[in-house]
N, C-alpha and C positions, 0 to 999 in steps of 0.2 A: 504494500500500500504506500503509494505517495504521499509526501509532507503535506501541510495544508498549505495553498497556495504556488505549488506546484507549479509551473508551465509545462505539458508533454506533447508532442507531435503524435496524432493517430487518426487512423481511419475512421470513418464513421457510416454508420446503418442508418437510414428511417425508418421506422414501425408503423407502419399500420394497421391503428386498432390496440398495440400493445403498450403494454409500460411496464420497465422493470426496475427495481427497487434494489438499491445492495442488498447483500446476505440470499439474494432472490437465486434460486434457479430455473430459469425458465427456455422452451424449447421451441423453436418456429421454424417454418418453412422459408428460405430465400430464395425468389425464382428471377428479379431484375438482375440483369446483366451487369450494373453498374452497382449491388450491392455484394454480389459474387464474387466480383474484383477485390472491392474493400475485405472482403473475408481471407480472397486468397493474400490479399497484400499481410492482412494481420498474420493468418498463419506463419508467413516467412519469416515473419519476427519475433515477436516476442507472444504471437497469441493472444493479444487484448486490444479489444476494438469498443470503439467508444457507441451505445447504442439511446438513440433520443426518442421522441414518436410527433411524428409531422400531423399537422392540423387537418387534413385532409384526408379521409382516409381511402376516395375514390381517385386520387390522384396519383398515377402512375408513373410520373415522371419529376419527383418535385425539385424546386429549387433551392438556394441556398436561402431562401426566403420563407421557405413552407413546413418548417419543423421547428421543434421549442430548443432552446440553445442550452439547456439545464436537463442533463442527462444521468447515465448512470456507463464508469468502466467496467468491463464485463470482460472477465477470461472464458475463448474459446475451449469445454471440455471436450466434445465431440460434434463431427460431423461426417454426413452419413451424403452420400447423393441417391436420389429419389430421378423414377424414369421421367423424361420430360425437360435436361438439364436442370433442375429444381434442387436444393441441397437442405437437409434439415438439420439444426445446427441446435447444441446445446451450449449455454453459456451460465454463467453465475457470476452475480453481481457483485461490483468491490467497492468501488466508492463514488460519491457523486463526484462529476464537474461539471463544468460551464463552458460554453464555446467562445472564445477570443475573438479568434482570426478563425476565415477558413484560405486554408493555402492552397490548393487543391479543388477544383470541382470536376474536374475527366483527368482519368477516367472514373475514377469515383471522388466518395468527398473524404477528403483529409483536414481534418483540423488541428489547431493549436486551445487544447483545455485547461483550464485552470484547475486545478484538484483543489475538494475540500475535506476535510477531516472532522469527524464528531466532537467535538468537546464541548462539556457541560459540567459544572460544576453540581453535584447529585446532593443538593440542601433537599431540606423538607417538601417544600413546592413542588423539587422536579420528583420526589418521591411518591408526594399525590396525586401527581398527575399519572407517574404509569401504574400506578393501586388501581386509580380509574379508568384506564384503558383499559386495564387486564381485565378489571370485572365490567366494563359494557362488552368486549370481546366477547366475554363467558357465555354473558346474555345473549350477544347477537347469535353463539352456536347453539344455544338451547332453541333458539326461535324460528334459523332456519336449516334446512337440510344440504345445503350448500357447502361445506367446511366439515371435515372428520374432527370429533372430539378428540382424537388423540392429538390433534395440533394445538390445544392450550396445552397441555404438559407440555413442552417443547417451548411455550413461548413463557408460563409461568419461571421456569429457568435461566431466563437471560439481564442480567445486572443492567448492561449498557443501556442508557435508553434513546440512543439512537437507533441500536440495532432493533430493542422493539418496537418500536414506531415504526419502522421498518418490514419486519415481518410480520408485524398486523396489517398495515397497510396492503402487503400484497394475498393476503388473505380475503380481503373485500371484495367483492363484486361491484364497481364504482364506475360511474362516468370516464372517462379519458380526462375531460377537464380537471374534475375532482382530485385524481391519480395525482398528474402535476401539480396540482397545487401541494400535495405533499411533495411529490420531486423536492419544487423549488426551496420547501421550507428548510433551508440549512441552517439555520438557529433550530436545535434541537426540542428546546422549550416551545416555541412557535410550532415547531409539527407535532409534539405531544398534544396541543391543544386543539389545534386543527383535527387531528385524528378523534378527539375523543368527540367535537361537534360532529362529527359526521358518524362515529358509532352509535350516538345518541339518537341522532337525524333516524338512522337507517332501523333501530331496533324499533324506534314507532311505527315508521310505514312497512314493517314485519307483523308488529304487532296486527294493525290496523287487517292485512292481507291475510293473517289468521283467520280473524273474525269475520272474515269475509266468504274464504272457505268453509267455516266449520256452518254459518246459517246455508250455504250452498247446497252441502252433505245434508244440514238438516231437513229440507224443504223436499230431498230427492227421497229420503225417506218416508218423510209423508205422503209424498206421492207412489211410492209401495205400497203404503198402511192404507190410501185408499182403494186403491186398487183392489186389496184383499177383500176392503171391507165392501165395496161394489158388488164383487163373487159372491160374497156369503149372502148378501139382501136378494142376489138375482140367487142364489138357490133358496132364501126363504119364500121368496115370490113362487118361484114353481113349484114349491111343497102347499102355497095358500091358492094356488091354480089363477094367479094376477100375473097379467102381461106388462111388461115394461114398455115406454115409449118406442125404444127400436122393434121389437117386434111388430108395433103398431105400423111402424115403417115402413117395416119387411113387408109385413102383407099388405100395404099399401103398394109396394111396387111390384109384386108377385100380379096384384088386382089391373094393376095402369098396365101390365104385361102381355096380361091375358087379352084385356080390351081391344090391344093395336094390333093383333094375329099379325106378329111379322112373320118372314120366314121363316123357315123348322132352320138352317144355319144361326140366324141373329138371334132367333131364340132361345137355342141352346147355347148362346154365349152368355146372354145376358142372365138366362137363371144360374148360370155358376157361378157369375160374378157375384150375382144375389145370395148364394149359398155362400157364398166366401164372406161374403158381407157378414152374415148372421153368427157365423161364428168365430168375430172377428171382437174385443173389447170396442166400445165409443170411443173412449178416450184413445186409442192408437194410433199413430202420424197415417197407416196405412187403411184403415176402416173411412178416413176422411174421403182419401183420393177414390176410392169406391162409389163410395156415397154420389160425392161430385160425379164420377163418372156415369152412372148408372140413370142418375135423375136426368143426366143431358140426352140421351138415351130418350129416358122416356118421355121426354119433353121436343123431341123432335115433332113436324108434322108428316109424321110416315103417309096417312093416307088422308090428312085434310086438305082439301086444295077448293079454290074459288070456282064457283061456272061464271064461262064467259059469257059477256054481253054481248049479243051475235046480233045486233041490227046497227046496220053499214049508216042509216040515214042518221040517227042518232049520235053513233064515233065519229063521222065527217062532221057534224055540228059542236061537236066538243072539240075537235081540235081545230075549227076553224073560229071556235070562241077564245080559244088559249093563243094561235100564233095566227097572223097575220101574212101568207106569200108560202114560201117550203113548202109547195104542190108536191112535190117528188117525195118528201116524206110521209107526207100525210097521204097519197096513194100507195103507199109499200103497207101502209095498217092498215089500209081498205081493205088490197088484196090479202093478205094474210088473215082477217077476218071472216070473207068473204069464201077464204078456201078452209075454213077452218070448219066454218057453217056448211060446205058441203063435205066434207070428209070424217067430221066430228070428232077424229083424233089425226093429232097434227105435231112433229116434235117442235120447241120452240126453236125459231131465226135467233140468228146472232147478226144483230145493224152495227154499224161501227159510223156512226153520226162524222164527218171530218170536216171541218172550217176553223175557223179563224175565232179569238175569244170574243163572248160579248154576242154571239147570233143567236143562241137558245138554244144547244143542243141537250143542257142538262135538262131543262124546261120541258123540253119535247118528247125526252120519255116519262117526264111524269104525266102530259097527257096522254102519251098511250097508256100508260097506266090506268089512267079515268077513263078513257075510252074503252077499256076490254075489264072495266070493274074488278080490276087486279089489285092486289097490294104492291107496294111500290119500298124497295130496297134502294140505295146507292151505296158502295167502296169506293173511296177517292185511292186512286192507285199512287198519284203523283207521289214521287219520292221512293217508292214502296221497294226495300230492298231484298227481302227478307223471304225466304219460301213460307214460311212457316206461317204465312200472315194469311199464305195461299191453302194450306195443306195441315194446317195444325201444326203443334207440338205434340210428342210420342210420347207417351205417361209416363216412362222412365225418366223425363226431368221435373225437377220439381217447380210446383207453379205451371204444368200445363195446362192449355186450354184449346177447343177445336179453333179451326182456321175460319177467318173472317167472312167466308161466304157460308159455312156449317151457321154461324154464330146470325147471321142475315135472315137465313133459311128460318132461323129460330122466331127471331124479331120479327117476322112477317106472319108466322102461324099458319101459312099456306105451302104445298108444295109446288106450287106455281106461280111465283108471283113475278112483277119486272124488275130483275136487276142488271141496276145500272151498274156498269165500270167507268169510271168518268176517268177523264186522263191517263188513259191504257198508253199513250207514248211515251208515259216522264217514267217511265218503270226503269228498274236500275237491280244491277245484279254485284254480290261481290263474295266474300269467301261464305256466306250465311244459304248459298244457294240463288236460282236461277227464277225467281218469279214469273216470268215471262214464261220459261219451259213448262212450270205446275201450271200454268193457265191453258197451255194446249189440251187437257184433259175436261178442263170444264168445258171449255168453249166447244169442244166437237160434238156435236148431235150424236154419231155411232157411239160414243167412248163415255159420256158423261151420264147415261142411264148408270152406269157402278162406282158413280165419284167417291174415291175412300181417303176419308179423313184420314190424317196421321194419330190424333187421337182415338176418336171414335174406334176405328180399327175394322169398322164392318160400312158393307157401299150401301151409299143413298142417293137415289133416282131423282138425277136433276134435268131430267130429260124435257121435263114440263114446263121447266122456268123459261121464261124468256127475256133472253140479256140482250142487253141494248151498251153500247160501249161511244165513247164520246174520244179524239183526239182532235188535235189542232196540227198535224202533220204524218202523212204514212212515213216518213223516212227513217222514226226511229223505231217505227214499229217491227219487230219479229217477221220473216217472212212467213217461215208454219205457223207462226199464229195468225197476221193477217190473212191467210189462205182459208182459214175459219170461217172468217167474215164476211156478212156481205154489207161493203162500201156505199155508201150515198152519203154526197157531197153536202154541206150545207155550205152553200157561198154566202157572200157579204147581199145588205140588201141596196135598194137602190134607194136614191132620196126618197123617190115615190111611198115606195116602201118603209121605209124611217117615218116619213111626214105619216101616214096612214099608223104605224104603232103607235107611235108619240100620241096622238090622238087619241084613239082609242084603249090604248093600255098605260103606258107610260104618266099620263098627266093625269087624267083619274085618279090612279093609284098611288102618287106621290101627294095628294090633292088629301086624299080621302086620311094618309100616313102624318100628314100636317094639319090636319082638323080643320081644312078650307072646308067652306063650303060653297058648292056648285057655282055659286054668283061671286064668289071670294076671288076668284082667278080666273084669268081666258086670257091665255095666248093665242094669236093669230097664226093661220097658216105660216104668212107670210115671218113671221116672229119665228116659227118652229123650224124652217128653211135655214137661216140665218143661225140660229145654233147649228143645225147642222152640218152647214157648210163652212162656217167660218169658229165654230166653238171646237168643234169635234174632229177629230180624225180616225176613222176607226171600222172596221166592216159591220161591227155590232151595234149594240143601241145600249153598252153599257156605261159610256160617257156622258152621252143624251138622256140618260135616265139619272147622273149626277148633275146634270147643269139646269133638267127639270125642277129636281131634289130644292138647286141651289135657288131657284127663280119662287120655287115655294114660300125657300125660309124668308128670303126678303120681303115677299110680299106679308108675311105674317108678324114679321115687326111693323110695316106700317099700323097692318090692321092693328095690333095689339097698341101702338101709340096712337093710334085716333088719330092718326092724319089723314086716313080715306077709308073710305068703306070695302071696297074693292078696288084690283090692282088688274089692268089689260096690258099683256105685253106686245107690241109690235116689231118690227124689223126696225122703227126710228128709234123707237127709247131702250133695248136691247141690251143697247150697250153702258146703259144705265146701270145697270141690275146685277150684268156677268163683264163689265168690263173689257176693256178692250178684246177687240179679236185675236184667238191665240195662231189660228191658221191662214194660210191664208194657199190657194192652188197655182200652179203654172197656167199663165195664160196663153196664147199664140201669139208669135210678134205681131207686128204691125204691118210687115212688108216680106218678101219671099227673103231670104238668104244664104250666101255661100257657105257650106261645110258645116251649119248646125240643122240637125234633124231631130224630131220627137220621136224619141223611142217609147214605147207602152211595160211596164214591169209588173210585177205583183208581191207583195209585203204582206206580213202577219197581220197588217189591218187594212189590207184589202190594194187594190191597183194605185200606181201612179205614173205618173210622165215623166218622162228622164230627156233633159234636152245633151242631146248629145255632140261637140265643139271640137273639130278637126281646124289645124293651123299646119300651114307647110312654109318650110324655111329651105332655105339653101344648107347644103350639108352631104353626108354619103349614105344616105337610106336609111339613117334610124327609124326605129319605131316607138316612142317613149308614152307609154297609157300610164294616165294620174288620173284621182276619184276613188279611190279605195277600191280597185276592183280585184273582185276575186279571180282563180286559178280558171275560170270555165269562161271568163268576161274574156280575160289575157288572150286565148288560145281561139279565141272567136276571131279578135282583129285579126291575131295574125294569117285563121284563114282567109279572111277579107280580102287582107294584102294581097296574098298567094293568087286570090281568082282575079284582082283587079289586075294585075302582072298579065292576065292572059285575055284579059279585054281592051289594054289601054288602048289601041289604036280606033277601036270604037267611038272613042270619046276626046279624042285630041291631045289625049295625055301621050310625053314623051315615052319612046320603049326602054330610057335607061331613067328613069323616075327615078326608082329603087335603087340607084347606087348616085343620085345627084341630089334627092331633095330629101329632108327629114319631116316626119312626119307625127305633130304634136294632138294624141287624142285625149280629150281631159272631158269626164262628167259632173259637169258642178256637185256640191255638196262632199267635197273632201271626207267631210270627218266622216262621214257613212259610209259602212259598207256594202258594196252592192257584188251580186254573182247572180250567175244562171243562166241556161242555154235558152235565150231568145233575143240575145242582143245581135246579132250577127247580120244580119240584114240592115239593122240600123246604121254599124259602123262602116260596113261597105257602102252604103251609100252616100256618109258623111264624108268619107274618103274621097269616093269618085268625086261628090260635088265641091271637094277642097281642090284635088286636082286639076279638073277638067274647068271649074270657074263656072260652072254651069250651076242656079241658084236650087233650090227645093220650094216644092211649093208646101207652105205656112199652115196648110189647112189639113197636110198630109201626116197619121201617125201612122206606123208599123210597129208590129213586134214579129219575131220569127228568126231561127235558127240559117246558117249559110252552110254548103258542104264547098268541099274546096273549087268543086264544077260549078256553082252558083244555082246550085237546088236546094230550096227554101223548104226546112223541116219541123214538124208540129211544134206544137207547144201549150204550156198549161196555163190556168188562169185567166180565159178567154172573157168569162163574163167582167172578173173586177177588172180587165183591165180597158174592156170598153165603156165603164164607167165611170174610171179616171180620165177619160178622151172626151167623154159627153162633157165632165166637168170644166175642160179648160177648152174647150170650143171647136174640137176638132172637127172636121165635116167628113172626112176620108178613113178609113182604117184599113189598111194594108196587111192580110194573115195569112198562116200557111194554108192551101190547098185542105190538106189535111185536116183541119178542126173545120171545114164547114156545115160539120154536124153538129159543134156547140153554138152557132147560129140559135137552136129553138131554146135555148137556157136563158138567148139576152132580152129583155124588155121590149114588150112592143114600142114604147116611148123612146127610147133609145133609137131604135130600127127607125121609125118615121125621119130622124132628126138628124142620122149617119148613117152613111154609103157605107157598105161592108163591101170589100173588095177581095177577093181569093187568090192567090199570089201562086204559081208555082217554081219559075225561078225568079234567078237576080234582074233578067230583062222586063218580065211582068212588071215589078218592084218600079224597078228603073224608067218605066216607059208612065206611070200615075205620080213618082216622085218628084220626078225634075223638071222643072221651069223653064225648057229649051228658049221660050221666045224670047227670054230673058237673059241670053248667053252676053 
């Protein structure tokens, strides 16, 4: 042992998690590379490495910064290597020191320690103090099971009282903090006192953990003792021939069993599970999950189901009372009532509603619902990640329950009633299972008469339901499962069609929701136009049903302050009420011009016009597109190019264009991003007429795909997109060949007011687009 005050040069360890104390021996695993070194270094010499414990104990790499600098030296006794280069090493502690300087940090750490040495003068004071350590010690091992009793005889016998503070100390089960602060305490008398506040500390909250156990123990034995005495009442009961409440149970569910004559298979599941029940205690975790089980069971609708309402003239009038326009939906319920009435048994259709938010698709099966005097379910899919949401949970976890269409089935009390799937495209899959996939089983007519729950465990015929399923786009949808479905579209509607809801559903019902009455508010057509057009932007009428909402509440403060009796809105004071106009639409220029063309597109809130702006510069054929365009817009121009290359002499464009002029395409509105196969006819045209100088005519929109021969190919969104065109004044529409079968989809008003033109190549296009007289 070194003098006290010592300076020695040595190696040093960080501990993690550990602390060792002089007189200690204690043994650890070393598996850092850079503590392995300091081990082999101490071996070479003298075998004593200095060992401290770093603040961190998740830190694998620490620095000269991340350990307590008040240690303990420690002579290497043994070490052993362990598979995995790892070394476990035994050491025993000699005396504290402190760290100076470190001289050294790579390959390991080397320090310069200061040694301290015990000295205490042993008067009365320091006498009393280890009397009372030794006897809280005593105490602490009476209290816990931690520490062998034969380790007080061993510490009873030690005079020094460094040493014992010492070897008590490493005897505790103690914080890390706590540890060091004895470490540091090198005034002897200062860590006898420290040690003895924390023997004291530690034997209360022993104490305390005692008494915590022993009413633990006592309450589990009560719960024996009733147990027993439960037995003995239910054998005096059957000796006095009294039935207890479960039995009443039993043969209550024996009775609800008999009633539902299921199958001879579901049958005989269900009385076992009945039979396991009976003789199973109440009070058991496992008699519970039965229970639960059993009653979901017989609380299904096995054979209650609704009869439907089979008169056609009737459900045409209910859902012509509910929506306003959706001819196409509301003849798919005709026919299907209609065939149901001559067939009298019919499996239920699976509709899959697809538009834009805001048109009523959820709305519209709950009138088929009223219409065929069905009960009416919805599951919002949106988000749904999870099988199990589809399918149940399997009884062997705890807290199962069936899957949300079992749990539907239940809430409706029919076995045929309408469920909805609403937002069947935000479905989402990840390691919990494939929702999507559990849904091909319901959704198929063949396969869903034996839909088997993951709980339940026995099939139930959902062959009768009839699902109606609601998305705002096919593209995320599943292809086997949309293959399920049968699709109908719900488009956006048309002013006509807005101005007619508003009217009749919309302002009523916001009217009647604000306590107006009938003379309280009147909006003008012309008023309900102008929300329309300039408030809203949207294919649906869920905007127009908030700015109704909003035209409400104003007028209801007046009335409530007695400044007018009633409130008329028109198109002049409008903007009184809702504030400046938040939209406002593309109009057509004023005069024909070079290299901008109206392209027609389609958006999640229905058609818009895209003016599209071609500029040619001197340069060597770039082709540079700005406007945020996506990967299908890009790939467009460039066929453009390609076909205009093999027409220029048509048009008076030079044959080395492409290697002489550059060529700048840019769709106003930046920040937005626009993609999608039906710009292509656009940009070829914008091209040629940047080129050739030859103007467009102003009045002319197109939408439609290019092939690189200038054959012009279908496209979707036919109807919103000729309503964005009626909107800002077009007289022309330019489209492919191909869709002029969604001609009977567009509005007679529309059709009187614009030329629909059928395009099949880029010369068609070309020959209605350009403004020759104009060259």
């Amino acid at each position: 042992m070194e003098d006290n005050g010592h300076v020695i040069n040595i190696p040093l360890i960080p501990l993690r998690g550990l602390s060792i104390f002089p007189y200690m021996v204690l043994h650890f695993d070393v598996g850092r590379k850079k503590s392995i070194k300091a081990l082999e270094a101490a071996m070479a010499k003298d075998q004593r490495i200095f060992l401290t414990t770093q603040f961190d104990i998740d830190n694998d790499s620490p620095e000269s910064t991340d350990f307590y600098k008040v240690g303990t030296i420690c002579k290497i006794k043994q070490m052993l290597k362990l598979p995995g280069d790892a070394i476990r090493v035994l050491v025993e502690g000699i005396q504290r020191a402190e760290v100076l300087t470190i001289s050294e940090e790579t390959p390991y750490f080397r320090v310069d320690v200061t040694t301290y040495v015990d000295t205490v003068e042993i008067d009365k004071e320091t006498k009393a103090l280890m009397r009372s350590c030794t006897a809280a010690f005593e105490k602490y091992i009476a209290t816990t099971n931690r520490v062998s009793a034969d380790v007080i005889l061993s510490v009873t016998s030690i005079d020094e009282p460094g040493r014992l503070a010492d070897t008590i100390a490493a005897q505790l089960t103690l914080k890390t903090e706590q540890k060091q602060e004895l470490i540091n305490a090198v005034d002897v008398k200062v860590r006898l006192e420290n040690l003895y506040k924390i023997l004291l500390t530690e034997v209360e909250i022993l104490e305390v953990e005692k008494n915590i156990n022993d009413k633990v123990k006592s309450q589990i034995n009560k719960s024996q003792k009733e147990y027993y005495l439960r037995e003995q009442i239910k054998a005096i009961r059957d000796e006095l021939g009294e039935e207890d409440a479960q039995e009443d149970e039993i043969e209550e569910m024996r009775h609800k069993l008999k009633k539902l004559k299921l199958s001879k298979k579901i049958d005989k599941k269900i009385v076992a599970e009945i039979d396991r029940y009976s003789r199973l205690s109440p009070s058991s975790a496992e008699s519970g999950v039965i229970r639960s089980y059993v009653n979901w069971i017989l609380d299904l609708p096995w054979k209650k189901e609704t009869k439907d309402q089979i008169d056609l003239v009737k459900a045409q009038t209910i859902l012509d009372e509910d929506h306003f326009g959706l001819e196409t939906v509301k003849e798919r319920v005709v026919e299907y009532l209609a065939v149901r009435d001559l067939t009298q048994s019919m499996k239920g259709p699976i509709i899959c509603l697809v538009g834009p938010p805001g048109v009523g698709k959820t709305s519209i099966a709950k009138s088929i619902a009223r219409s065929l005097n069905r009960e009416f379910v919805r599951m919002s899919l949106g988000g749904v990640r999870d099988e199990a949401e589809i399918r149940g949970h399997r009884r062997t976890y705890i807290g199962a329950i069936p899957g949300r269409i079992i749990n539907g089935i239940k809430e409706a009390g029919t076995k045929n009633p309408v469920f909805l799937f609403d937002e069947i495209d935000k479905l989402s899959s990840d390691f919990r299972g494939d929702p999507a996939s559990a849904l091909l089983e319901v959704l198929d007519p063949e396969q869903n008469k034996e839909f088997t729950d993951h709980y339940l465990e026995v099939p139930f015929d959902l062959s009768k339901v009839m699902f109606v399923t609601t998305a705002n786009s096919l593209n995320t949808i599943p292809r086997p499962l949309l293959d399920r479905m049968e699709v109908i579209q719900v488009s956006g509607y048309t002013e006509y069609e807005k101005l007619n809801i508003a009217k009749k559903y919309l302002v009523p019902k916001k009217m009647e929701e604000h306590g107006l009455q009938k003379s309280g508010l009147s909006v003008s057509d012309e008023g309900l136009l102008e929300i329309i057009r300039k408030y809203t932007r949207e294919s649906g009428v869920r905007e127009l049903e908030r700015k109704i909402a909003d035209l409400c509440r104003k007028a209801a403060v007046r009335i409530v302050k007695g400044e007018v009796k009633s409130v008329r809105i028109t198109e002049k004071n409008i903007d009184k009420y809702l504030g400046k106009s938040r939209y406002h639409y593309d109009l057509i220029s004023d005069e024909n011009q070079i290299g901008i063309v109206t392209g027609l597109a389609w958006t999640a809130v229905g058609g818009e016009t895209l003016s599209i702006e071609v500029n040619t510069m001197k340069g060597k054929g770039k082709l540079q597109l700005t406007g945020q365009l996506g990967d299908v817009m890009k790939e467009s121009a460039q066929a453009a190019l390609s076909y205009i290359r093999t027409i220029a002499k048509d048009y008076g464009i030079a044959d080395d264009f492409y290697e002489t002029i550059d060529l700048h395409v840019h769709i106003p509105e930046g920040a937005i991003p626009k993609d999608g196969p039906s710009a292509g006819i656009t940009m070829a045209t914008t091209m040629i007429s940047a080129l050739s100088q030859i103007p467009v005519n102003r009045y002319v929109a197109m939408t439609g795909e290019i092939t690189l021969r200038g054959r012009v190919l279908a496209i979707g969104g036919f109807k919103e997109k000729a309503l964005a065109a009626k909107r800002a004044g077009i007289k022309k529409i330019l489209f492919p060949f191909d869709n002029v079968k969604d001609l009977e989809d567009i509005p007679e008003s529309v059709k009187k007011e614009i030329e629909f033109v059928p395009v099949k190549s880029m010369d068609d296009v070309l020959e209605h687009a350009l403004a020759r007289e104009e060259k």
